[in-house]
N, C-alpha and C positions, 0 to 999 in steps of 0.2 A: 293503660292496657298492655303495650306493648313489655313495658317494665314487669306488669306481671307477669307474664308467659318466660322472658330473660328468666325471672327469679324462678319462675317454677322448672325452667331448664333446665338450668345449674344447680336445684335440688335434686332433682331427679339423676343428676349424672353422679353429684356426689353419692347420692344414695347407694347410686349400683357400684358405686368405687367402691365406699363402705362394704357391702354385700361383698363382692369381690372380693375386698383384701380380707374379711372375716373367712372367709371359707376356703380360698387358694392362695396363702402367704407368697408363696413361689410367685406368682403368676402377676400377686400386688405388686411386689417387688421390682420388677421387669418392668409394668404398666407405664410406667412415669416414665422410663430411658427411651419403652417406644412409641411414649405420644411425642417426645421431644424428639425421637432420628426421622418420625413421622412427618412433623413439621418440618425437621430439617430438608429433608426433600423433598417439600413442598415446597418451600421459597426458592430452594436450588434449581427447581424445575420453570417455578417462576423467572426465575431471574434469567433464564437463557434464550426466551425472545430479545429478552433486551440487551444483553451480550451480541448476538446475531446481528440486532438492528444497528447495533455501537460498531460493529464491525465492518457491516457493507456499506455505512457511512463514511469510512476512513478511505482515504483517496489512494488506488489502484499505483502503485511505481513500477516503473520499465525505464529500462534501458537499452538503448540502439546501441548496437556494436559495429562501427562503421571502420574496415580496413581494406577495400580493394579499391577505391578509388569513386570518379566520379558517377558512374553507371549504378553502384550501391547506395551512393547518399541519393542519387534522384530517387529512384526505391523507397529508400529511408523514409522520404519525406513525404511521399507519395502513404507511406504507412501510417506515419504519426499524424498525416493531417486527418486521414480515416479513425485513427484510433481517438484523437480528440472531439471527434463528431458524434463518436461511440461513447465515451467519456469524458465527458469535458474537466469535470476535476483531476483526471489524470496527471499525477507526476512522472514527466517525461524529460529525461537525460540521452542526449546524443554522444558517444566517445568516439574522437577520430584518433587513430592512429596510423601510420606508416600513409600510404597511399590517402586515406581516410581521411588524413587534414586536408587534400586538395579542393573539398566546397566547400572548408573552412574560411578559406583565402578569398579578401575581399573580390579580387579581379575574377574569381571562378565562375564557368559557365558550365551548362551542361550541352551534350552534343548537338543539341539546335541552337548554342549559341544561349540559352536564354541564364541569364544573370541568379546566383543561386543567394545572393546578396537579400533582395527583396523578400524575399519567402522564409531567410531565416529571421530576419529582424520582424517580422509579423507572429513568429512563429516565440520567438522570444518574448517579444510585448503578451502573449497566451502563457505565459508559465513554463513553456520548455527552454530547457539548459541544455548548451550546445559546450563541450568540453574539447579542448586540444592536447596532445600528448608533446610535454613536453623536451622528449628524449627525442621525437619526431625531428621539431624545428630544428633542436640543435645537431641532431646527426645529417638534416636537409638543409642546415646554413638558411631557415626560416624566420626572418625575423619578427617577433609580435605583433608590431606594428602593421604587416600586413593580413594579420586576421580581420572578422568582419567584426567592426567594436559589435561589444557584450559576449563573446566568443569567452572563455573562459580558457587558461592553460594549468593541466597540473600534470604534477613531475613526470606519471608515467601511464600510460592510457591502461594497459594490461591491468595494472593495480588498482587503478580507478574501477576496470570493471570487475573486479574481484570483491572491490571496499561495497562499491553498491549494491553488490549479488550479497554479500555477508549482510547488508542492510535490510535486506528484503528487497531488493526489486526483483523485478522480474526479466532473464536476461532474452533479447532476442537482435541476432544477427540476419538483416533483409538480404 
């Protein structure tokens, strides 16, 4: 049943084609380019939930720009661990430089004394990358080894946060 109503569909369309291209060549002509831009933007139009949906599935990147010292990286942390609570897939980069590397350093506290050790190594074990500037240590006679291990060093924090901003993150200094 169903087959025959399909067949008699598609006679009847052909028909009015036929009819159509008999009596308005012009207009035959054209008909076919614009069932087919028709359809084109129809799939186009289709296809952009699922672009969308492709899109706010992809995990949110930021970057902390951390350069005044320790009163900014408490801050800092105070932000990313909000902003992971907001997003937990978030790719999250901390860059210290100049003053910046000082919560970097295993022995650093903040001004209650309390150990900034503990909260990055948790905060690492979650997916955030903690970066050091390298022009930092060696212009502060820093040696690597007193970073907090998983602390990461590369050559120059400024350009680190240039490369990630050209990446796509998102920059934000607390």
């Amino acid at each position: 049943m169903h087959s025959d109503i399909s067949h008699s569909i598609v006679r009847s369309f052909r028909n009015a084609f036929l009819y159509i291209q008999s009596q308005y060549r012009p207009i035959a002509r054209a008909l076919p380019g614009l069932i087919r831009a028709t359809l084109a933007l129809a799939l186009l139009a289709a296809a952009q939930p699922a672009r969308a949906e492709a899109e706010s599935a992809a995990p949110t990147l930021t970057v902390y720009h951390i350069s005044e010292g320790v009163e900014q990286a408490s801050r800092a942390l105070r932000f990313v661990a909000n902003h992971l609570s907001g997003d937990p897939s978030a790719r999250i980069v901390l860059v210290g430089h100049g003053p910046g590397v000082d919560f970097l350093l295993a022995d650093a506290a903040d001004r209650n004394g309390t150990q900034f050790a503990p909260g990055i190594r948790e905060l690492i074990a979650r997916g955030v990358e903690f970066e050091a500037c390298n022009n930092t240590l060696l212009s502060r006679h820093i040696d690597r080894s007193a970073l907090i291990p998983g602390v990461k060093v590369v050559p120059s924090g400024v350009v680190e946060l240039s490369r990630l901003q050209a990446k796509g993150y998102a920059y934000l200094k607390p």
